[in-house]
N, C-alpha and C positions, 0 to 999 in steps of 0.2 A: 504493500500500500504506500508507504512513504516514495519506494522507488518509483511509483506510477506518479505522484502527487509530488512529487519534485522534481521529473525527469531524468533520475541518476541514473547509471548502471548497476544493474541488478548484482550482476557476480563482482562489482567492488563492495558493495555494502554487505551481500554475504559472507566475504572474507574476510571483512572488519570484524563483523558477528559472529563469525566463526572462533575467530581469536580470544575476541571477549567473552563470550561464552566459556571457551575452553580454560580461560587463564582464570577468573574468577569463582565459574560455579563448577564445573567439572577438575578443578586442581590438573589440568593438562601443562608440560611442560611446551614453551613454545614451538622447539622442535619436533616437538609430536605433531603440534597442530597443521605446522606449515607441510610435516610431512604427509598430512591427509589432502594434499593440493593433488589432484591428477595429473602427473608427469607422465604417466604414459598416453591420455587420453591428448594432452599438448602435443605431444613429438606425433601423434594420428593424424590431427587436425592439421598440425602446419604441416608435416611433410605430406598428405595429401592434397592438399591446395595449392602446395609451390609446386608440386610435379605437374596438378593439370592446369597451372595457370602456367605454365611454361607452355605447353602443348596447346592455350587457349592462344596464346601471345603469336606464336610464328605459326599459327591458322590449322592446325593438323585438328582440333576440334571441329573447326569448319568443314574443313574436307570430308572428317569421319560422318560429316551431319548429311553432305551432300549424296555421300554415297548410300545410305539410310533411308534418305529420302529418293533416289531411285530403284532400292527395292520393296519397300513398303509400298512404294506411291505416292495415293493420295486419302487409302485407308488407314487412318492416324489412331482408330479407334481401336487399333491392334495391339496398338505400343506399350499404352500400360500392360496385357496379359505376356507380350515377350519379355519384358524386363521384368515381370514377376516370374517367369517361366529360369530367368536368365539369373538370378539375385540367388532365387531357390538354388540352385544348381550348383552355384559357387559358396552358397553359404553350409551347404551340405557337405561339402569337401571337407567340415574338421573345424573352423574357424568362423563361426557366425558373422562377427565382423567383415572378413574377406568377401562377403558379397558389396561392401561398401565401395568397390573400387568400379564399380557401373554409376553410383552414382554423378561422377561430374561428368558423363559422358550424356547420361539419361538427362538432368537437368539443360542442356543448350537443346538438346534435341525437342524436347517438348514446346520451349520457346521459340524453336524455328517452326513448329507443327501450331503454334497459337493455343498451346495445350497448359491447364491450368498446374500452375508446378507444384500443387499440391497433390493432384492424380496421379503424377511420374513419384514424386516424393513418397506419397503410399503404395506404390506397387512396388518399391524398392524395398518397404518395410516391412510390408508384410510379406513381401518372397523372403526374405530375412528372416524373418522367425516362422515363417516356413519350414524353410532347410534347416534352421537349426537343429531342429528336432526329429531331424535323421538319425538313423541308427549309428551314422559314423561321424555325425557331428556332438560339438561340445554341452549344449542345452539337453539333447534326446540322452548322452551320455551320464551327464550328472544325475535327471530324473531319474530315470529305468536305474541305473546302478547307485541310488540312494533308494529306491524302494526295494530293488531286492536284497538290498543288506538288509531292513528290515521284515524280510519276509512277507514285502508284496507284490504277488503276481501281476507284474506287469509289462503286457508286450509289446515292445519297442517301434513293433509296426502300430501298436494300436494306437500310440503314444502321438507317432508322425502322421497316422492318418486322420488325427483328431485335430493338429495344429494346422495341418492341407485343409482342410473343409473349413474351419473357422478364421483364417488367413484368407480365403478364397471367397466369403464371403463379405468379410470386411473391404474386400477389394471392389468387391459388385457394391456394395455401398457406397464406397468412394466414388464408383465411377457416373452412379447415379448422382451424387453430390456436388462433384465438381466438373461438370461436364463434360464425361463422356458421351451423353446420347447427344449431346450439341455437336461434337466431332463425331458419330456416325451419319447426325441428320446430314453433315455439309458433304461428306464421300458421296451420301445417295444422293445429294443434290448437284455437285459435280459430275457423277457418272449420267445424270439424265441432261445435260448444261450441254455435255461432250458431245451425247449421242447426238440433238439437238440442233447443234452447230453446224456450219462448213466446212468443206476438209481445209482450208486454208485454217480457220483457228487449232483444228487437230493438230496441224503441223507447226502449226505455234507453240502448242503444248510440250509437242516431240522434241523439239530443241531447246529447252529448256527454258523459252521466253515468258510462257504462259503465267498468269498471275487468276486469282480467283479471289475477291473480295466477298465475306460473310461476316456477317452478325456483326456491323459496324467499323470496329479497326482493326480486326481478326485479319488478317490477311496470308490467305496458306499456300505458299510456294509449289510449284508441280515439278519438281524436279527429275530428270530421268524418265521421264513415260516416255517408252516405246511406242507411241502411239505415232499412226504415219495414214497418207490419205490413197494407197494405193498400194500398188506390188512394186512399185518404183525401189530405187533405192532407200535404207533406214536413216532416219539421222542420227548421229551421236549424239550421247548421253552427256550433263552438264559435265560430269564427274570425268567421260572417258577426253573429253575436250580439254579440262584442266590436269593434265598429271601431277603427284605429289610430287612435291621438290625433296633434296635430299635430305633436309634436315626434316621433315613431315614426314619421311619415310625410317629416320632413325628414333622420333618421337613413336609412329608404330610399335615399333620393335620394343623399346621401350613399356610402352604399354602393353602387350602381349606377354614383356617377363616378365611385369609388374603381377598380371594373371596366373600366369605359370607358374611363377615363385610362389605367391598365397597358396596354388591348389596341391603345388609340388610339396612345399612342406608340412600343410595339412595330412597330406598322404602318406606322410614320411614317422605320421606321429607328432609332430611339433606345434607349437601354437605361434602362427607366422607375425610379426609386427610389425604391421602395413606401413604404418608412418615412417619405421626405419628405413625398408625398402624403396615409400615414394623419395625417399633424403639423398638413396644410392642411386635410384633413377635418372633423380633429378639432376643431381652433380654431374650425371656423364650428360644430359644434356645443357648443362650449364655448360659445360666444356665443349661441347658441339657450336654450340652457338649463343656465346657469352649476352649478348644483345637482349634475348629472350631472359635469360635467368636472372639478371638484375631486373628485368621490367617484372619480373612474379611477385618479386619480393615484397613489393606493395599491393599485391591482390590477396597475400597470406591474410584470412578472418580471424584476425587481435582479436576482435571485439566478441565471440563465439568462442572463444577460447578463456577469455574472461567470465562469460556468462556460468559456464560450465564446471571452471573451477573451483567459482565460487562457491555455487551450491553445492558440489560434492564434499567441500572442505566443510561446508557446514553439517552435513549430513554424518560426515565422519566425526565430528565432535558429539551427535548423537548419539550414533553407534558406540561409542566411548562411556558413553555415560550410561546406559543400557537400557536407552528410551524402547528400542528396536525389539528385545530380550522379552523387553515389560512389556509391548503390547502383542506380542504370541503368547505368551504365557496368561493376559487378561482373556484371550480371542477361547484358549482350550478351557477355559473355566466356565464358560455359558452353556448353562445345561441344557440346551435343546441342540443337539447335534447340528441340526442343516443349519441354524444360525452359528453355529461356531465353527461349522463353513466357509459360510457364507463369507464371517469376518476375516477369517484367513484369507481367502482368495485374495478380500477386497488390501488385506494388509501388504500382500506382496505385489498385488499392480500398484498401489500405495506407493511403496517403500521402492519398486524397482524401478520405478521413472522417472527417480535422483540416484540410485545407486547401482551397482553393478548386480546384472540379472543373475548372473552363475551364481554371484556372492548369497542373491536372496534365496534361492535355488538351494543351497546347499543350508542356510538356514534355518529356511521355513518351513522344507519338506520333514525336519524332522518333529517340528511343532507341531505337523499336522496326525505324526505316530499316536499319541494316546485316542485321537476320535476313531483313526481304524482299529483300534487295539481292542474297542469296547464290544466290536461285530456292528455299528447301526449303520454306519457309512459304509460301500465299497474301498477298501482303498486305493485301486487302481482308476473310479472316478474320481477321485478329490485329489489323486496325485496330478491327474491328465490335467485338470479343472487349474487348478494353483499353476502348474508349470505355464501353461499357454496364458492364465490370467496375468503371472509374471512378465510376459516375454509382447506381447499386446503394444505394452503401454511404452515401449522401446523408442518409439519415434518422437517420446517428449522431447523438445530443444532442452532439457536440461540434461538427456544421455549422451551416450555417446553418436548411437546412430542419427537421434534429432538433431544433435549439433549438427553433424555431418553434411546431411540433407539441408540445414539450413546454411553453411558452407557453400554448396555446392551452387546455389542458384544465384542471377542474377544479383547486385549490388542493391537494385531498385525493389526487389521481390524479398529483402530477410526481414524485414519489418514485418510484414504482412504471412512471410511464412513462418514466422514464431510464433508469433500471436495464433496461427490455425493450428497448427501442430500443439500447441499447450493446450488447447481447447480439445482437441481429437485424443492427446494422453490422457489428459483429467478426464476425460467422461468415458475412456475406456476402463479404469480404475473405476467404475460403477459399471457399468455397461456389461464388461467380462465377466466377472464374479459372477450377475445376477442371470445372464444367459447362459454359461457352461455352467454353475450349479444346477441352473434349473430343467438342464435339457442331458447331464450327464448323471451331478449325483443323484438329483431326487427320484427321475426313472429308473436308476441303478438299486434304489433304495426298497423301490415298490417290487420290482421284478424279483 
């Protein structure tokens, strides 16, 4: 409140608070405090922003957008289910974070497609906590192998199939929200515009001149249609017109190991550290072309990086004090089972939309042992229930991934996408609990 009513920066004031906090009523030595600052969620932040604001600088973003936009087309309405198809996939490899490395590719794209960069922003994050909770990634792994240490039966596909379907629906929500039917209406309104026309505008199309004006300043590029007015010859594509220069061609590469490395040492067993890698990236193309790497250094998101550690620093002075401890242990004393559910669930979308989901993850699932211990609860529902309630509310701008996402987009667009994204984590923090309780444990409960 003070920071909205005075215009400050949120994560200075929670690191003031945090201090003070810690130094007066929790007796925290200062070292403790400052070392609850997230240093590795910083070295994420800035070394993936200088890598793709390198790759934004000398145009290889552009190029990757143009070539996108001649295989899609002019059906934009795809893009959020590929980059959820594509997030999952990468995020599944071992390292839930590693599917973060589509994000600054997914945010220009959307902007060249007039697509709300909250729609590309959610379908990054919920293919994210999608894949997490794969059999071979780190979310599905902590779940399933904390409940079978305590002796509950739970099956790791049931676990992933449960986070797909309710990922997948959050997704169709969003797209209803932030319009995607507005980008299906404008494809069918194009392909009937196209058929309509002359083949002189076809051929406008086919060369990449063509422009389409909808829904006022919306304006969606046609990039790459193959489209042509006869058996004549084809014309080339924007993309095959311009070739990538050399240093676009070693940002590629670049990005492709940036990928390969995440899923390489995901598969290797290890827990890959994106930031450090965009840092190793980056430097060799700093070295390629000095020009580009000093112009990034001032598109690195300070202010996101601020935001974020400040709340976790204060969250960590909570956890310190055993605010976290005290209300799991209030949530398993209410004697009506499904409400001492209920509160669980709602405690770890709570609690993991300022802190680390694994952390709550390995927490909370143990808090939840005494309610299946007593037989009323399944406890393979209320594990499913808790983990996916946890992992939901991921996109807060106060996580890591919401940092990310809001990182990622436009200069003009973080304003507005912190503010949607706070609104989307907080009311999944009610939203999750009260839907997967009521659609896993309570049926689970009757059957």
């Amino acid at each position: 409140m003070v920071s909205t009513l005075r215009k400050v920066h949120i994560g200075v004031l929670m690191f003031a608070t945090a201090c003070g906090v810690g130094l007066w009523l929790a007796d925290m030595p200062i070292d403790d405090i400052i070392g609850g600052f997230p240093l590795s969620i910083l070295v994420l932040l800035v070394g993936v922003t200088y890598f793709f604001a390198i790759a934004q600088s000398n145009g290889t973003i552009d190029r990757i957008i143009e070539v996108a936009l001649a295989k899609v087309g002019d059906n934009a309405a795809v893009l959020p289910f590929v980059f959820f198809a594509l997030t999952a996939g990468i995020s599944a490899m071992g390292s839930p974070l590693g599917g973060l490395v589509v994000a600054p590719i997914g945010m220009p794209i959307a902007r060249k497609y007039g697509m709300d960069p909250m729609l590309m922003g959610l379908a990054i994050g919920t293919g994210l906590s999608a894949g997490a909770f794969a059999p071979t990634s780190l979310f599905g792994i902590v779940s399933y192998g904390t409940a079978h240490e305590a002796g509950i039966e739970l099956s790791p596909l049931t676990l992933f199939t449960v986070a797909v379907v309710v990922n997948l629906v959050l997704l169709l929500g969003a797209f209803v929200m932030f319009g995607g039917s507005r980008l299906r209406q404008r494809h069918v309104a194009l392909a009937t515009e196209i058929g309509s026309r002359t083949p002189s505008f076809v051929t406008s199309i086919a060369t990449g001149a063509g422009t389409a004006q909808y829904e006022g300043d919306v304006t969606h590029r046609i990039a790459g249609s193959r489209l042509d007015d006869g058996p004549g010859p084809r014309h080339g594509t924007l993309a095959e017109r311009e070739p990538f220069t050399g240093v676009q061609i070693a940002t590629v590469i670049c990005m492709v190991g940036l990928v390969g490395a995440v899923i390489g040492i995901s598969l290797a067993g290890q827990d890959p550290d994106i930031g450090v890698l965009g840092f190793a990236f980056g430097a060799v193309l700093t070295l390629i072309d000095p020009k580009s790497g000093n112009s990034a250094v001032a598109k690195i998101d300070w202010s996101t990086v601020l935001l974020v550690g400040g709340i976790i620093t204060y969250v960590g002075v909570l956890q310190h004090m055993g605010a976290v401890d005290l209300l799991g242990e209030t949530a398993g004393k209410v004697g009506v089972p499904i409400v001492a559910a209920l509160i669980i669930c709602l405690l770890g979308g709570l609690i993991s939309a300022f802190a680390s989901t694994t952390g709550m993850l390995a927490a909370l699932v143990p808090l939840a042992l005494p309610l299946v211990a007593t037989g009323d609860i399944p406890g393979w529902a209320l594990i499913c229930a808790l983990a996916v309630c946890s992992s939901i509310v991921d996109v807060s701008p106060f996580s890591t991934v919401g940092a990310t996402l809001v990182a990622s987009v436009a200069e003009d667009q973080r304003a507005r996408m912190t503010s949607l994204l706070t609104r989307w984590g907080m009311s999944m923090v009610v939203i999750g609990p009260v839907a997967l309780v009521g659609t896993l444990v309570v049926p689970a409960m009757v059957l």
